[in-house]
Backbone as a ProteinNet text record, in pm:
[ID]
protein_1_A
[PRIMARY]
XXXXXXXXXXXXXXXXXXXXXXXXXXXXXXXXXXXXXXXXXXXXXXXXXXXXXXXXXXXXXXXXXXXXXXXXXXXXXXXXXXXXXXXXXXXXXXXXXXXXXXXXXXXXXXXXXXXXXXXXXXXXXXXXXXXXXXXXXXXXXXXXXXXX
[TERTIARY]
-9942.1	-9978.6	-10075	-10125.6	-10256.9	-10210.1	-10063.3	-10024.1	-9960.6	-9986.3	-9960.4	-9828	-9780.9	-9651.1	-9636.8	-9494.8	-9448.8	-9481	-9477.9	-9474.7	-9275.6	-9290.8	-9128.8	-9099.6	-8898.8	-8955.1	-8821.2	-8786	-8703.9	-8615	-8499.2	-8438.4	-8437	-8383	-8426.6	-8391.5	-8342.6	-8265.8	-8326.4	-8383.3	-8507	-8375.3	-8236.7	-8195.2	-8202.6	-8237.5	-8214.2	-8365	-8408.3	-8553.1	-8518.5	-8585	-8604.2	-8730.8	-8719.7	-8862.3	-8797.2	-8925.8	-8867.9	-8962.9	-8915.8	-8990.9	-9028.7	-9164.8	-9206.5	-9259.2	-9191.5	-9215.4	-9159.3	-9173.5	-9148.2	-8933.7	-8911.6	-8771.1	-8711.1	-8853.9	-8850.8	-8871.3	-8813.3	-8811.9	-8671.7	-8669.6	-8563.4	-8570.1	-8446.3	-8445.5	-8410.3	-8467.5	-8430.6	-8391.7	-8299.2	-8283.8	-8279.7	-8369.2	-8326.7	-8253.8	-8126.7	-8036.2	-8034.5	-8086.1	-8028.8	-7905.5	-7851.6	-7675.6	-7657.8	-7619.5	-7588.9	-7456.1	-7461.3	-7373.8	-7403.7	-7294.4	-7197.3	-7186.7	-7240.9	-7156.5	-7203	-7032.1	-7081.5	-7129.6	-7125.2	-7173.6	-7315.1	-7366.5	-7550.1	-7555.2	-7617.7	-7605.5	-7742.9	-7729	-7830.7	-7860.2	-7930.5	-7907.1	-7955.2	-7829.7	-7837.7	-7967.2	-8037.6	-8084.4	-8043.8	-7991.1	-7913.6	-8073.6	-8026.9	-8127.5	-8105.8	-8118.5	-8084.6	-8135.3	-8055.9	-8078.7	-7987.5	-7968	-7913	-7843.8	-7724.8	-7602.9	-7581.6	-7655.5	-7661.5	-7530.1	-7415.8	-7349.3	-7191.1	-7228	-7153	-7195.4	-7369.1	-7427.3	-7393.4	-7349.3	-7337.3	-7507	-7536.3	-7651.9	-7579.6	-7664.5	-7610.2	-7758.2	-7659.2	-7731.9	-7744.7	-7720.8	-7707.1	-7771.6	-7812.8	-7886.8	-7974.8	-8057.2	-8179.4	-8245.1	-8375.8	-8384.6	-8495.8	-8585.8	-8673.3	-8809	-8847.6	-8934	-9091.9	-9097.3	-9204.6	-9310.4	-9243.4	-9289.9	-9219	-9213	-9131.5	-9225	-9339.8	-9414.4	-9419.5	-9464.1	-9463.2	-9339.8	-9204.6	-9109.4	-9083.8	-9119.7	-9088.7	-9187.1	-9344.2	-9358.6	-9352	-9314.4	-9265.7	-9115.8	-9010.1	-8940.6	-8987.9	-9114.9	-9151.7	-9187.1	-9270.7	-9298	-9194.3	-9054.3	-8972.4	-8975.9	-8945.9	-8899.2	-9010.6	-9151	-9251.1	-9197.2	-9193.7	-9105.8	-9029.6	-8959.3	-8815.2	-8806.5	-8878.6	-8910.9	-9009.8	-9122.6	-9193.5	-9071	-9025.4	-8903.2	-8816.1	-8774.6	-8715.3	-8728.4	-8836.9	-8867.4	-8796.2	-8673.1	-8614.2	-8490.9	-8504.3	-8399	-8406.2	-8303.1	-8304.3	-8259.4	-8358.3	-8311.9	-8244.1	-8168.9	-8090.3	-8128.9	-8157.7	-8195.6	-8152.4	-8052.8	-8021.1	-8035.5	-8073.6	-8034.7	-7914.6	-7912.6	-7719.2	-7735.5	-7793.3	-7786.5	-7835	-7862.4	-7942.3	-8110.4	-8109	-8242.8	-8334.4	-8214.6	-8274.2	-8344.6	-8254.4	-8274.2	-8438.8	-8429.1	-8527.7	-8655.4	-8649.3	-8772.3	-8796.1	-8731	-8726.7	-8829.3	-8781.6	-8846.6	-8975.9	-9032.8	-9180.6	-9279.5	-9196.9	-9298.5	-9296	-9233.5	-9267.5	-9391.4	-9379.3	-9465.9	-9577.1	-9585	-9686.1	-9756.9	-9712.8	-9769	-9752.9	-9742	-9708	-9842.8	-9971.4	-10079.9	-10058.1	-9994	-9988.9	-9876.3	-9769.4	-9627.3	-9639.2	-9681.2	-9676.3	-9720.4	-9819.5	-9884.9	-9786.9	-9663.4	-9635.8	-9460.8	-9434.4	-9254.6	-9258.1	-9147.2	-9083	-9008.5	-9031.8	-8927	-8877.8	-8726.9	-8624.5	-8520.4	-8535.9	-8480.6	-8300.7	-8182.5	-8118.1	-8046.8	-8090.2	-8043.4	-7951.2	-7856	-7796	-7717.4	-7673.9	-7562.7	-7631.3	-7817.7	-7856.3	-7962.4	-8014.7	-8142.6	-8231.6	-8373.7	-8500.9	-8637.4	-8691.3	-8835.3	-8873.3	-8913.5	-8910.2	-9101.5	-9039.8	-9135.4	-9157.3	-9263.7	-9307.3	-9222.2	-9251.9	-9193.2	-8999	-8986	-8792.4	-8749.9	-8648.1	-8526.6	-8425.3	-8437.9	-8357.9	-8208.2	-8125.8	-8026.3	-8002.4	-8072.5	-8090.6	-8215.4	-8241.2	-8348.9	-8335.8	-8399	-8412.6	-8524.1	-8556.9	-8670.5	-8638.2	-8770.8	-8738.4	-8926.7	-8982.3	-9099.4	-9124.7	-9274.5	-9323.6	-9347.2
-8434.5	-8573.3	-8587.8	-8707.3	-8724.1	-8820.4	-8797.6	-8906.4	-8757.7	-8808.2	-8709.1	-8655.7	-8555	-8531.5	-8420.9	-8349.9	-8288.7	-8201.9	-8063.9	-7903.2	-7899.5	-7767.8	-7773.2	-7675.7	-7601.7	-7496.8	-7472.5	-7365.6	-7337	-7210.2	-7226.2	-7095.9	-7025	-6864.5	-6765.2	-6850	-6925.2	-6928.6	-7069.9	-7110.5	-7249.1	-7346.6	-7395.3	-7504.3	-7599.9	-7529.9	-7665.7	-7591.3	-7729.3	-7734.4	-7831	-7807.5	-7886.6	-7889.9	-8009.6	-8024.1	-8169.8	-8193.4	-8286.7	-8380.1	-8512.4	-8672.1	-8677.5	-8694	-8725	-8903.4	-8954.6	-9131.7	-9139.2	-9267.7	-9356.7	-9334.1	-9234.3	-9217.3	-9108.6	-9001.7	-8842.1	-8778.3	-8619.6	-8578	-8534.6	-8571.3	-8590.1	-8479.3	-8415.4	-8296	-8370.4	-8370.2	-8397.1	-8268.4	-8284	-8171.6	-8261.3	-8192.7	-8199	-8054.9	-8090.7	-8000.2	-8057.1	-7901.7	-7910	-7872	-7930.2	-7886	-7873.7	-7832.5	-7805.6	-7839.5	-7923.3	-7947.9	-8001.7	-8029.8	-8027.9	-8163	-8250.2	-8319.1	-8297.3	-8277	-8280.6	-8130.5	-8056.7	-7873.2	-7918.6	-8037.8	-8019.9	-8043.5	-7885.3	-7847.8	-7914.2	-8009.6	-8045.9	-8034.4	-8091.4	-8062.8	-8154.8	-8199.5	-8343.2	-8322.1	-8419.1	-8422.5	-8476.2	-8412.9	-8526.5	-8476.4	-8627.3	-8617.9	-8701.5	-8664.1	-8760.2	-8697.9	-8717.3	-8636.2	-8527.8	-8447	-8324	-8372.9	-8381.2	-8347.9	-8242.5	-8213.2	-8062	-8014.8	-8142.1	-8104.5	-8039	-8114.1	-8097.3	-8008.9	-7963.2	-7951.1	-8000.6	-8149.4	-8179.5	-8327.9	-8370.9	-8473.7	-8547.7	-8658.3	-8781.7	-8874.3	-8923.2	-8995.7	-9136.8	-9169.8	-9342.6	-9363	-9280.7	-9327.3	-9349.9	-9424.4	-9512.4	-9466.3	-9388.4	-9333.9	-9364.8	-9469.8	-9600.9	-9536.1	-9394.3	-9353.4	-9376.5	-9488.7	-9511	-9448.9	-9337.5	-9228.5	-9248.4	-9373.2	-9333.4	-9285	-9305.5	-9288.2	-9133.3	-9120.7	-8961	-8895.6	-8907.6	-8862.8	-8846.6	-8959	-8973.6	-8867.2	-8854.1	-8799.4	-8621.2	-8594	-8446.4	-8443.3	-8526.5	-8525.6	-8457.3	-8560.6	-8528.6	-8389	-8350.1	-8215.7	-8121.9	-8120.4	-8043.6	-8021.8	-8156.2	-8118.6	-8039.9	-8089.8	-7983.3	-7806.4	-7825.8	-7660.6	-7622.9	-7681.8	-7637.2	-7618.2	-7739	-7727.4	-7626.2	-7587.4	-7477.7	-7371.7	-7308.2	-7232.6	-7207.1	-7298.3	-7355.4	-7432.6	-7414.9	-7466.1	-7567	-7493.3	-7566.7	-7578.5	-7662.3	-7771.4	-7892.4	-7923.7	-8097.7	-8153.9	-8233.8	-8277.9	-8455.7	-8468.6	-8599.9	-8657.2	-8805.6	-8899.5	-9027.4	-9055.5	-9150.7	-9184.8	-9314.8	-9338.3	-9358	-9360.6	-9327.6	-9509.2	-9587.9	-9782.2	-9792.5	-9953.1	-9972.5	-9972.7	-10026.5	-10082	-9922	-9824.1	-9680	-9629.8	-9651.4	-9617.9	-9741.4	-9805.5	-9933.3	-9866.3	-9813.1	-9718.8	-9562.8	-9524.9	-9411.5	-9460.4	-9605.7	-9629.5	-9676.9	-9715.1	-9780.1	-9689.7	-9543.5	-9415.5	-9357.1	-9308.5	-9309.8	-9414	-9541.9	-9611.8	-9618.6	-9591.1	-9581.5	-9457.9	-9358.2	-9214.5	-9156.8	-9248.6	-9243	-9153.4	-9174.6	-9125.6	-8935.1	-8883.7	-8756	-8702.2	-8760.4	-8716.6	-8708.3	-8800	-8791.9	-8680.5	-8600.6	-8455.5	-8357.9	-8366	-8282.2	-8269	-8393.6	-8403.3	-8521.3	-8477.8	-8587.4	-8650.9	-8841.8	-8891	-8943.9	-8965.2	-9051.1	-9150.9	-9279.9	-9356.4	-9410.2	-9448.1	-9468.9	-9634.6	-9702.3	-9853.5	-9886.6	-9990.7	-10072.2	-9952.9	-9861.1	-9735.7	-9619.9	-9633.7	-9532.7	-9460.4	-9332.7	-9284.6	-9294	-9351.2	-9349.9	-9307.5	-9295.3	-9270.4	-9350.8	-9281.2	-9421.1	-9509.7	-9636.5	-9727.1	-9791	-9848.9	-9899.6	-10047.5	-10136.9	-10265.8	-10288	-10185.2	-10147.7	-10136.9	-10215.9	-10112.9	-10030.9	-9927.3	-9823.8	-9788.4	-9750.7	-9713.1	-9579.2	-9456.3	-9342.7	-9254.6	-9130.3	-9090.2	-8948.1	-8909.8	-8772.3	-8679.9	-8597.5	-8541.2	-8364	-8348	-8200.4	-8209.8	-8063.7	-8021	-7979.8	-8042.4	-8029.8	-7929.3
-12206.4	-12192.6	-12076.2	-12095.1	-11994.6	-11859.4	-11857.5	-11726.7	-11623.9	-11491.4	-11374.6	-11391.6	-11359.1	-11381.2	-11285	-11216.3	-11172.4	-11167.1	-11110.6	-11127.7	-11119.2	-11209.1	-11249.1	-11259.2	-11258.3	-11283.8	-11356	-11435.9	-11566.6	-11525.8	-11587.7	-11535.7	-11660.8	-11691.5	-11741.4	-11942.3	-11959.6	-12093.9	-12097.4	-12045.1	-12069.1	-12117.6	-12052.3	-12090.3	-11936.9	-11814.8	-11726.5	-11639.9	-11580.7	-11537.2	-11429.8	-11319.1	-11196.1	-11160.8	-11061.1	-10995	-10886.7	-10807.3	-10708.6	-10662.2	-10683.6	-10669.9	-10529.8	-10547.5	-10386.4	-10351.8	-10249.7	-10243.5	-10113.8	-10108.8	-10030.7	-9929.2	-9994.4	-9976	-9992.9	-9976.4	-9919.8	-10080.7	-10045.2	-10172.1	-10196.7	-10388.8	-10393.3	-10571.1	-10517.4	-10614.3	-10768.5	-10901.9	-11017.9	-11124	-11226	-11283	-11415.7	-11530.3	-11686.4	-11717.6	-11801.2	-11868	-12012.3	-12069.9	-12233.1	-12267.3	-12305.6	-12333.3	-12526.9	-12534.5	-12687.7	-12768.6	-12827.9	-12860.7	-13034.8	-13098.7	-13236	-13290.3	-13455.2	-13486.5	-13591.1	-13700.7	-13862.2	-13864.6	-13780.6	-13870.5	-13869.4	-13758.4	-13706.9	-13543.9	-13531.4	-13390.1	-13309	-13235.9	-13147.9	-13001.2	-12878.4	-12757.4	-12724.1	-12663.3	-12533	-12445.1	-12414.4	-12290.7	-12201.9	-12050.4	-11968.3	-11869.1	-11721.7	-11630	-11553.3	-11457.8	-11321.5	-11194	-11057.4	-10976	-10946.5	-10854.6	-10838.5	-10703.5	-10691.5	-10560.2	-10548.3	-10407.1	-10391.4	-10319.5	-10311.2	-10231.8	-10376.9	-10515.6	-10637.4	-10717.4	-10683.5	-10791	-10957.2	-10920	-11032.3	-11077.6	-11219	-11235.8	-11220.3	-11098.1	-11117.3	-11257.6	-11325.9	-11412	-11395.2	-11285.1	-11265.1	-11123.5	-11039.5	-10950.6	-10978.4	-10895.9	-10862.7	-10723.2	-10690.2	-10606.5	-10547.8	-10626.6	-10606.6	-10479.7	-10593.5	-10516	-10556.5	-10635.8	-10686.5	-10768.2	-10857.9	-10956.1	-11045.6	-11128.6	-11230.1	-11375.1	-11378.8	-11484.8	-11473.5	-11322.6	-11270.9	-11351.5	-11307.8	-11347.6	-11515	-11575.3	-11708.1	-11776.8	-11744.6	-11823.6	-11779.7	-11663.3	-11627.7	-11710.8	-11701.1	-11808.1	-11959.4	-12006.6	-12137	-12149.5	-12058.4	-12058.1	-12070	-12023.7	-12013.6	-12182.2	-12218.6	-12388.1	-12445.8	-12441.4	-12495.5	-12444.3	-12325.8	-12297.8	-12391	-12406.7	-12468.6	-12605.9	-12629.6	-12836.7	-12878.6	-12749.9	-12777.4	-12799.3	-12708	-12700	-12783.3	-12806.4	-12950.8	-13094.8	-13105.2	-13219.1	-13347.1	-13338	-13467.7	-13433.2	-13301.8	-13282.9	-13239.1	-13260.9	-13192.8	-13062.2	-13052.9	-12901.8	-12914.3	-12863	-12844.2	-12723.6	-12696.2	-12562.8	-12589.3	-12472	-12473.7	-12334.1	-12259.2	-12130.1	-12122.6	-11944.9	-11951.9	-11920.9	-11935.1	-11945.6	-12022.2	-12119.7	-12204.5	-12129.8	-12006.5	-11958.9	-11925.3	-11898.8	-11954.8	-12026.8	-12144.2	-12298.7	-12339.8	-12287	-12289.3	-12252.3	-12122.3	-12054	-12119.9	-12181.9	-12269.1	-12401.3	-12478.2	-12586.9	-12544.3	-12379.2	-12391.5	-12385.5	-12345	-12270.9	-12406.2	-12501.9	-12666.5	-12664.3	-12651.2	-12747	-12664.2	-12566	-12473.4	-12470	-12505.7	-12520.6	-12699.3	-12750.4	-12916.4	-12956.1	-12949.9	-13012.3	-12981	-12849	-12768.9	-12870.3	-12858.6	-12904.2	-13030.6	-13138.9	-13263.5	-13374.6	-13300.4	-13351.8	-13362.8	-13214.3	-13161.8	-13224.8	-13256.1	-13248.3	-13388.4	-13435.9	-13557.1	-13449.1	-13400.7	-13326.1	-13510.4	-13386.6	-13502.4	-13371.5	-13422.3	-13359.6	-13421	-13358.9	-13371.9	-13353.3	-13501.9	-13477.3	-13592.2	-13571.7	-13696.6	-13754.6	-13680.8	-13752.2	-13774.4	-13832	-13894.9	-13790.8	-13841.9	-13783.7	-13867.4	-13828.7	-13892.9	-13844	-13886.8	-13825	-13690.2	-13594.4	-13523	-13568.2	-13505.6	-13518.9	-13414.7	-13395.9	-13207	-13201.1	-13285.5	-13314.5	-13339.2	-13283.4	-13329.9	-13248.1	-13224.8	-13078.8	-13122.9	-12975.5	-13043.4	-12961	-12985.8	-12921.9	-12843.1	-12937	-12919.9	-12961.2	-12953.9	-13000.7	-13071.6	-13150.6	-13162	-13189.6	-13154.5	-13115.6	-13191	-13305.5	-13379.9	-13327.4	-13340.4	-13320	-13458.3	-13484.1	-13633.6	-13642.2
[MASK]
++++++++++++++++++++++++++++++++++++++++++++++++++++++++++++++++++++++++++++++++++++++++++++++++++++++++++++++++++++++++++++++++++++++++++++++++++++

C-alpha cells in the first residue's frame, strides 16, 4: 500500500510480527499474532493486535496509546497480512476489532485502500448472521481475508 507504515519484524514460522509506534508518547512496542484456530472442520487464523506488556508478554487489545499514527499503524498492520498470506497462501485470516468503533476503523482502511487490496485478497464481510463479499456501502461485524 501507498500509506507510510512501520519497519517490522517476523519470527522464524511468520505467525507473530512486531514493530514499534513512534509519537507524541514515546515508543511503544506493537505485536500482530496469527493464531490458528477451528470452526466446523474450517481452519482459519485470528488476527489479534494490540500492544505488547513487556512485563506479561501478554497483547493488550484495548489500549489506546494515542500516539498519533494510527493510519501509520493500520496500514503496517495490513502489511503484516500481505506477509503472511504471501507465506501462506491458502488460508484464512479472521479480523475483528476487539470494540465495535475498532471493527469500525478496520472497515474504513478496507474502503479506503479498497482499489490496493482488491487485486490482492478475496475480503468477505460478516453481517445479519452471514458472510459475503464485502461491499464499501455495508457494515460489517467481522472480516475475512483469503489471497487470490
Amino acid at each position: 500500500m501507498n500509506i507510510e507504515q512501520y519497519q517490522f519484524y517476523t519470527n522464524d514460522n511468520f505467525l507473530d510480527f512486531e514493530f514499534e509506534s513512534d509519537g507524541p508518547n514515546g515508543r511503544i512496542k506493537k505485536v500482530v499474532r496469527f493464531s490458528p484456530n477451528n470452526s466446523n472442520g474450517i481452519t482459519y487464523f485470528n488476527l489479534g493486535f494490540g500492544d505488547l506488556n513487556i512485563e506479561t508478554g501478554q497483547i493488550d487489545d484495548l489500549s489506546k496509546s494515542n500516539n498519533n499514527d494510527r493510519d501509520k499503524i493500520l496500514a503496517t498492520v495490513a502489511a503484516t497480512v500481505l506477509v503472511f498470506t504471501d507465506h501462506f497462501p491458502d488460508v484464512m485470516v479472521y479480523a475483528q476489532g476487539s470494540t465495535p468503533s475498532r471493527t469500525r476503523l478496520y472497515q474504513m482502511g478496507i474502503t479506503t485502500n479498497w482499489e490496493e487490496i482488491n487485486p490482492l485478497l478475496d475480503v468477505y464481510g460478516f453481517t445479519k448472521g452471514k458472510w459475503e463479499l464485502f461491499e464499501k456501502d455495508t457494515s460489517y461485524e467481522a472480516f475475512l481475508v483469503i489471497r487470490k
